[in-house]
C-alpha positions as CSV (number, residue, x, y, z in Angstrom):
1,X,51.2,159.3,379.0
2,X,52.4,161.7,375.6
3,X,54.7,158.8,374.7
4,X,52.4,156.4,373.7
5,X,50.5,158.8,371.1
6,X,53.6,159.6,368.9
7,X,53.7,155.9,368.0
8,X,50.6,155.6,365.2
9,X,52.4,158.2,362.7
10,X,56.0,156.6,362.9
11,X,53.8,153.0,361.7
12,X,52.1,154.9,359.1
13,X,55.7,155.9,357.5
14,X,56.9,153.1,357.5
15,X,54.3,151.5,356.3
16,X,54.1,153.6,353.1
17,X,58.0,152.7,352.5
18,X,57.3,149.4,352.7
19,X,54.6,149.5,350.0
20,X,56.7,151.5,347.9
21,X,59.6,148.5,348.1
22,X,57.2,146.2,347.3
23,X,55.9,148.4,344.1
24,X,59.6,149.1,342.8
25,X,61.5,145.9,343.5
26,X,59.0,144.3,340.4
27,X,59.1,147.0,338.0
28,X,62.9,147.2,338.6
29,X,63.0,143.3,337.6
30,X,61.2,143.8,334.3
31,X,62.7,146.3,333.3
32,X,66.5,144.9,333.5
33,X,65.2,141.1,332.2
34,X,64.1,143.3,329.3
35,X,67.3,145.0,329.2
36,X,68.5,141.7,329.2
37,X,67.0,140.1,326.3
38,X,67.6,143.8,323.9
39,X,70.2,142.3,321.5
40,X,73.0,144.5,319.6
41,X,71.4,145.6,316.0
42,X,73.7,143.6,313.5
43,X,74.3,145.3,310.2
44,X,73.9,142.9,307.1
45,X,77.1,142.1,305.4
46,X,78.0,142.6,302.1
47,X,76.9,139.6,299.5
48,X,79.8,138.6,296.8
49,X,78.0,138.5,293.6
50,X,79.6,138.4,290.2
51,X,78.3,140.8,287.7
52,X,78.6,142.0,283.8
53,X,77.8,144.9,281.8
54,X,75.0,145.2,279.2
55,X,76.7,145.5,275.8
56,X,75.0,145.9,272.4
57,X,75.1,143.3,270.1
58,X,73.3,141.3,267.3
59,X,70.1,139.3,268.7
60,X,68.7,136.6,265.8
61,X,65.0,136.2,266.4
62,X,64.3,132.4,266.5
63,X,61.2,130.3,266.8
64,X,62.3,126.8,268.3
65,X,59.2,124.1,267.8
66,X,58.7,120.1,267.5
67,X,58.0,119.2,263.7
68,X,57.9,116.0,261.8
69,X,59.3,114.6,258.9
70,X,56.5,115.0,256.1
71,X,57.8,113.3,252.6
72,X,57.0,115.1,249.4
73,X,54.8,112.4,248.2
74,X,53.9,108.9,249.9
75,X,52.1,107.3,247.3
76,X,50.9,103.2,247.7
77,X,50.7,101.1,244.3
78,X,47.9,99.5,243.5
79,X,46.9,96.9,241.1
80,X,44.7,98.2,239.1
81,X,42.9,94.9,237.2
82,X,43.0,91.8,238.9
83,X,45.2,88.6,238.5
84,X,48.0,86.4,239.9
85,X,51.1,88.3,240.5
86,X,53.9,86.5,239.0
87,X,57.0,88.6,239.9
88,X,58.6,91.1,242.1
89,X,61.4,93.3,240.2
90,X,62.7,95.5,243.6
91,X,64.2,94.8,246.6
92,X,63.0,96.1,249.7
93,X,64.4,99.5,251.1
94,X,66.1,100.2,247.6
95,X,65.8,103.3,245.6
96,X,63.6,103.1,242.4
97,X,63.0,105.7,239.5
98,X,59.6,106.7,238.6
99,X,58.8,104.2,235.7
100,X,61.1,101.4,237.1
101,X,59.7,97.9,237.3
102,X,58.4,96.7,240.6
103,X,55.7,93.9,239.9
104,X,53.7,91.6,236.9
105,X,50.6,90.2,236.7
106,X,49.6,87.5,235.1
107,X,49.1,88.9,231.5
108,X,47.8,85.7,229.5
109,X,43.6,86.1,230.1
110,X,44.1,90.1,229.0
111,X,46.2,88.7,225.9
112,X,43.6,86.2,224.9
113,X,41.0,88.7,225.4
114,X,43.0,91.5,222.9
115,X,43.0,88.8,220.6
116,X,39.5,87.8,220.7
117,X,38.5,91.7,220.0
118,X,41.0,92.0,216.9
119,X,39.1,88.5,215.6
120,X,35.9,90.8,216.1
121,X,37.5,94.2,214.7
122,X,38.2,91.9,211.1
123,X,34.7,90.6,211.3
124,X,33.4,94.0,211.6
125,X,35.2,95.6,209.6
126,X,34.4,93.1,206.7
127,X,30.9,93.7,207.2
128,X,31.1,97.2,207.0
129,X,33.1,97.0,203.6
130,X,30.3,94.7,202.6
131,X,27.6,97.8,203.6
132,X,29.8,100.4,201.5
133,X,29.8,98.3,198.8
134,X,25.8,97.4,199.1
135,X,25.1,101.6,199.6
136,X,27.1,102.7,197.1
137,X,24.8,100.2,194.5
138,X,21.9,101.7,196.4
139,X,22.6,104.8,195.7
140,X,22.7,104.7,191.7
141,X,19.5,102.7,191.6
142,X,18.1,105.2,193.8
143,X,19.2,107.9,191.6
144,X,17.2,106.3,188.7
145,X,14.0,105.4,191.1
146,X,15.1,101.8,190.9
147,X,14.6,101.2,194.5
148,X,12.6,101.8,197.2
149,X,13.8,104.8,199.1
150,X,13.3,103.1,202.2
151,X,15.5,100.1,201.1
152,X,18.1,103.0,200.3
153,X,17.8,104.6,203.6
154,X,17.6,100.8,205.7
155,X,21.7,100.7,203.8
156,X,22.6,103.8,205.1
157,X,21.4,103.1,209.0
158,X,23.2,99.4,208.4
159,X,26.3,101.6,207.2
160,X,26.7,103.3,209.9
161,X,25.6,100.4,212.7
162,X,28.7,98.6,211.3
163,X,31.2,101.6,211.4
164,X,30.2,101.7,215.3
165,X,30.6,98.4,215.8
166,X,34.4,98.9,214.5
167,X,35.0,101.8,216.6
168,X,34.0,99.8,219.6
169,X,36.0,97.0,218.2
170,X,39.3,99.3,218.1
171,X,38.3,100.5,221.6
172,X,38.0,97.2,223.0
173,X,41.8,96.3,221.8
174,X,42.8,99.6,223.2
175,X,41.3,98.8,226.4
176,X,42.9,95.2,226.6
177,X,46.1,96.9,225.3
178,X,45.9,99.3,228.5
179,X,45.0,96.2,230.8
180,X,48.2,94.6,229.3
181,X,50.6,97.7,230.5
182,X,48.7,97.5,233.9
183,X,49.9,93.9,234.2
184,X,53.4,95.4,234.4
185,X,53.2,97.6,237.5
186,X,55.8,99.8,237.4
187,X,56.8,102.8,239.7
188,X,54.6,105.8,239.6
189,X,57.2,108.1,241.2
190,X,61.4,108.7,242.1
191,X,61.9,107.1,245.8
192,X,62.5,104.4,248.6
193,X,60.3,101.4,248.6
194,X,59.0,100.0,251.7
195,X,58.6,96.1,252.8
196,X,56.9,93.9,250.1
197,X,53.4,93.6,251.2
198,X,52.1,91.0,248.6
199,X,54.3,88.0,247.3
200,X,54.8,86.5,243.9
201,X,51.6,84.2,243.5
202,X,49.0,85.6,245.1
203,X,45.8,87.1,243.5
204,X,45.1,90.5,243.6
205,X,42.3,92.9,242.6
206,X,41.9,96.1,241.6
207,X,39.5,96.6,244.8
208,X,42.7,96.1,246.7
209,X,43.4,98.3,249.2
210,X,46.7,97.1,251.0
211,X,48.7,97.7,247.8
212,X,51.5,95.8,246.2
213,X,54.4,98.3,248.1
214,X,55.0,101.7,249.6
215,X,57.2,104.3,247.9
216,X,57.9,107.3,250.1
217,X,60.5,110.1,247.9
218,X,62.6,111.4,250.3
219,X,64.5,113.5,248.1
220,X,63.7,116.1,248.3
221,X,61.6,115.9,251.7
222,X,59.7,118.8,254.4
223,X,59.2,118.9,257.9
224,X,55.7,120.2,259.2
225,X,55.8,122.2,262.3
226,X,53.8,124.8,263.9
227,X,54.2,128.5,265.3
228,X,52.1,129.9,267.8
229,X,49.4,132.5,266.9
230,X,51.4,135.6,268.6
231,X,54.5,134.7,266.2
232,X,52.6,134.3,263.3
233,X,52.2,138.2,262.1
234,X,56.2,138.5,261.8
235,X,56.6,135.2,260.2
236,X,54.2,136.7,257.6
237,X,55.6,139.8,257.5
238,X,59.1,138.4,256.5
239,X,57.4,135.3,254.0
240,X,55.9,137.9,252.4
241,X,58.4,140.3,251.1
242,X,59.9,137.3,249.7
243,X,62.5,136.4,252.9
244,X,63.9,133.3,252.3
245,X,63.3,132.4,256.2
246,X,66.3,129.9,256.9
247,X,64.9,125.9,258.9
248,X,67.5,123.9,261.1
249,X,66.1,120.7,261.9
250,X,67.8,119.4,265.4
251,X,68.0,116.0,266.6
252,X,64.7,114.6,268.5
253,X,67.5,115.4,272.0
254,X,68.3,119.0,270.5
255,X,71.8,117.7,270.9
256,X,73.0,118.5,267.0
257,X,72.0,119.6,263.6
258,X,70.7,117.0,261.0
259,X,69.9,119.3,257.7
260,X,69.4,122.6,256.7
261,X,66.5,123.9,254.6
262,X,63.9,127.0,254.1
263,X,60.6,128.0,254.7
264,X,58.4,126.4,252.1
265,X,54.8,127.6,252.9
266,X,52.3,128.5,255.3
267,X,48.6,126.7,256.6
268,X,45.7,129.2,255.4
269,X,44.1,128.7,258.7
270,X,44.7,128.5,262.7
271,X,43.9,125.6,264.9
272,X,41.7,127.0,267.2
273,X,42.0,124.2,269.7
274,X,45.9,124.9,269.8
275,X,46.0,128.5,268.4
276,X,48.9,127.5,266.1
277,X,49.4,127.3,262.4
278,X,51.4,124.8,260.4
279,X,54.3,126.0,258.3
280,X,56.2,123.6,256.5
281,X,60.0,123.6,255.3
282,X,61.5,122.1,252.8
283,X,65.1,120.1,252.6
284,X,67.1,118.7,249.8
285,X,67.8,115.7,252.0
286,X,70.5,114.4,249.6
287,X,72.6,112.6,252.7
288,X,68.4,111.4,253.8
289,X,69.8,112.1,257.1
290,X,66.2,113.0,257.9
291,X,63.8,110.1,258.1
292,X,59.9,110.3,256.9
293,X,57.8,110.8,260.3
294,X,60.2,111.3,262.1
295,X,60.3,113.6,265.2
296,X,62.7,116.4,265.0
297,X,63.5,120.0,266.6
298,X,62.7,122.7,264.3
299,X,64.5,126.3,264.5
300,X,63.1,128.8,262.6
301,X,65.2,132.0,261.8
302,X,62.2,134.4,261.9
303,X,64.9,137.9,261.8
304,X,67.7,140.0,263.5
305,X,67.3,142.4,266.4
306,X,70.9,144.9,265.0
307,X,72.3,147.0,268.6
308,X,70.2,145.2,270.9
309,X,70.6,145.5,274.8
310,X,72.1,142.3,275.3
311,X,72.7,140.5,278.9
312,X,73.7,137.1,280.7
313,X,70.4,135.0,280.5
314,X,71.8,134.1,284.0
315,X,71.0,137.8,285.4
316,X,67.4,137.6,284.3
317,X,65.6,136.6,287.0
318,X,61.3,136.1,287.1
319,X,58.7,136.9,290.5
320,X,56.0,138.7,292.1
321,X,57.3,142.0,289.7
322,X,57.8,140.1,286.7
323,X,61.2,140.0,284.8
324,X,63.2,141.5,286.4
325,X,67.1,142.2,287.0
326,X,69.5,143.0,290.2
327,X,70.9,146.9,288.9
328,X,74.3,147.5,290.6
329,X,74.4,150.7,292.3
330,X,77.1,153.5,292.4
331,X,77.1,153.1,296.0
332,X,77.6,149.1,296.2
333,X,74.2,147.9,296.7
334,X,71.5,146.4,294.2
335,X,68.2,147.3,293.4
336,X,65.2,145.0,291.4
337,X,64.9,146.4,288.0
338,X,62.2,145.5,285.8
339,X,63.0,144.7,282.2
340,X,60.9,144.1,279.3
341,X,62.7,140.3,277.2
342,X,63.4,140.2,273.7
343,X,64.5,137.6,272.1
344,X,67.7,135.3,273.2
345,X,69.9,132.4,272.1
346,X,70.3,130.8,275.7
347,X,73.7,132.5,276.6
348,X,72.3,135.9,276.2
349,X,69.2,137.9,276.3
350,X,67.7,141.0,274.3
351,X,66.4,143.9,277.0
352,X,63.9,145.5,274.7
353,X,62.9,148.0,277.5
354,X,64.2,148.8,281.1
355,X,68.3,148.6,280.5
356,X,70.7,150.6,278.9
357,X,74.1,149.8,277.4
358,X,76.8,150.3,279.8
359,X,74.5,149.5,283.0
360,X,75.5,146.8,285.1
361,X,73.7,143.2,286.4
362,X,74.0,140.9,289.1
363,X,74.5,137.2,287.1
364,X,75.7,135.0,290.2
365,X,75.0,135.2,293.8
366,X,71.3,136.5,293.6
367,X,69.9,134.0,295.8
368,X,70.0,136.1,299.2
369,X,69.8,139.3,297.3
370,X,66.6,142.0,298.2
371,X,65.8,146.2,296.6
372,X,68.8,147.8,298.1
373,X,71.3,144.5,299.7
374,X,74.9,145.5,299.7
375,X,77.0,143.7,297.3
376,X,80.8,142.9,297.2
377,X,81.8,141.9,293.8
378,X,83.8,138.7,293.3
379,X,87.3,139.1,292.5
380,X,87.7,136.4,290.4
381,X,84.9,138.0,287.8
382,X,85.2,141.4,286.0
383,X,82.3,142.7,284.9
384,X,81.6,141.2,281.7
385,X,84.3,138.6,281.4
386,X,82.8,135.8,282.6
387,X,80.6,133.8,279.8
388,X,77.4,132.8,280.1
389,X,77.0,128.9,280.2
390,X,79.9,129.4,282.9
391,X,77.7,131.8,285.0
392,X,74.5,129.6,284.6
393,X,76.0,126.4,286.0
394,X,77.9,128.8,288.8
395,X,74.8,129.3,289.6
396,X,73.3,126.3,289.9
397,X,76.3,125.1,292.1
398,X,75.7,128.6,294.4
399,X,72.2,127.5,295.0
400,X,72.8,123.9,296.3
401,X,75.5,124.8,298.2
402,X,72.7,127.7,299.5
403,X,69.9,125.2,300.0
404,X,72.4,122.5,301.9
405,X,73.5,125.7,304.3
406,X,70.0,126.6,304.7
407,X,68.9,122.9,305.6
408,X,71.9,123.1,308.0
409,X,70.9,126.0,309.6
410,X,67.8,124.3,310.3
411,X,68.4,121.1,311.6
């Protein structure tokens, strides 16, 4: 009967073992799939970069801007009395000299018309020796109150009526004698004439406002161009103390120089819609390797920047902290450095603030770079040695091959 009765607590034990199982065996399976999927921390590896060390050297400051070729004088010749244009005296394109023949009008109505006005001058002029001669009779009767004095005075107004009347006669002849010069047109200034734009016999009039030709002088000859507005004070500051400021003007493709000149003047007022001003330069042009209106690139040698912080432009690099460079550390990583930019010449850049001479830069290899990336410098490039131009298209090269891994990667 007592047998029985021990049974209920042996269940309950059991029981409660089971439940545990059944509470562990779960837990104990998370917990090793987790362990599981824990992966090993990898350290980053070392990035080869090459690098160079800031020197100090001489910056020039230069203003590079798109000008055009602005002749000294473009001046169009017009007739200036009208007629039939009997001859041309140039050929087109040539050089002429200021007072060369170009063109003749017609000069036989102007002739004919001096003539008529020296038949009138004669005719006038006898009539006023004919009133001289009748005054001076006058005058002795009037002295012995043998005439009216009203027929004396009548003389003298007829005296001088005629003596006008010559002075408007000589006028006349000058006039025709001017008209008679005008039918030679010759050339009002030194330069190249364009395409003939009227031909022997047609008429023209001095209304005319397509002219006979063209002459641009290209020798000497500027080039307009303009500077911004935050350029402007030390482009003023240098033009006046009496700087000759040296002009290069480029090719339109920046690919060679085509003349050399100076700084010639400056615009007395800013564009507002651009916020520029217009300088202009001025070139002997003696080769007229520079063509009027045309487009060229203009570099303007504004001044020098003596023991300036000078690095690779290829270690400058621009983001979310502004300009800024990769410092090499003592301890063989990198770390973002922001720099204030001077002036540079494409090779190199000024560091007007942030760098010191001496310190060193990251010019290849940034792309995978961060603040404090380890770095392992490239054997093949000692700090300093390699040259710009040869950095920047390392560079380039580094980030396709970069982009083509990434894009790899991906796919």
């Amino acid at each position: 009967m007592n047998a029985p009765n021990a049974s209920p607590p042996a269940r309950r034990s059991s029981r409660w073992w089971i439940a545990a199982g059944v509470l562990i065996v779960p837990i104990a399976l998370i917990v090793f799939h987790l362990l599981r999927q824990t992966k090993p921390v990898r350290t980053i590896p070392a990035q080869v970069v090459s690098i160079a060390t800031a020197s100090a050297g001489d910056m020039p400051v230069v203003l590079n801007e798109l000008g055009t070729v602005t002749p000294v004088a473009t001046v169009t010749v017009l007739p200036q009395l009208s007629g039939y244009l009997t001859e041309v005296g140039y050929h087109e394109g040539e050089e002429v000299t200021k007072g060369q023949f170009l063109a003749q009008i017609d000069p036989r109505q102007y002739l004919i018309s001096k003539q008529q006005a020296q038949a009138q001058l004669a005719k006038d002029e006898a009539s006023l020796a004919q009133a001289r001669a009748d005054l001076a009779r006058y005058t002795d009767l009037a002295e012995h109150k043998s005439i009216a004095a009203q027929t004396y005075q009548d003389q003298q107004f007829t005296v001088q009526q005629d003596a006008a009347a010559v002075q408007a006669d000589r006028a006349n002849i000058a006039q025709y004698d001017l008209d008679l010069q005008y039918c030679r047109i010759t050339a009002p200034v030194s330069g190249r004439v364009g395409l003939r734009l009227v031909d022997p016999g047609n008429y023209v009039t001095s209304s005319s406002t397509t002219g006979i030709v063209v002459i641009t002088q290209t020798k000497p000859t500027t080039v307009q161009f303009t500077v911004p507005q935050n350029a402007l004070s030390q482009v003023l500051r240098r033009f006046g103390a009496g700087a000759k400021l040296p002009v290069t003007a480029y090719s339109s493709d920046d690919d060679q120089p085509i003349a050399s000149g100076t700084l010639y003047a400056i615009g007395n007022q800013m564009a507002t819609s651009t916020g520029t001003v217009t300088l202009r330069a001025t070139f002997a042009n003696d080769d007229e390797a520079l063509f009027p209106n045309e487009f060229v690139n203009v570099r303007l040698d504004v001044d020098t920047l003596h023991d300036a912080v000078l690095v690779p432009t290829a270690a400058v690099q621009s983001g979310a902290p502004g300009n800024y460079v990769y410092l090499v550390n003592p301890n063989h990583t990198v770390s973002v450095h922001k720099v204030t930019l001077g002036p540079g010449n494409g090779r190199y850049t000024a560091i007007t603030s942030g760098l010191a001479i001496g310190q060193q830069v990251v010019t290849d290899g940034v792309d995978r770079l961060s603040d404090g990336a380890p770095i392992r410098v490239a054997a093949s490039a000692a700090p300093g040695a390699s040259s710009p131009a040869a950095t920047a298209d390392s560079r380039r090269g580094r980030h396709r091959a970069a982009a083509a891994i990434a894009a790899s990667n991906a796919a």
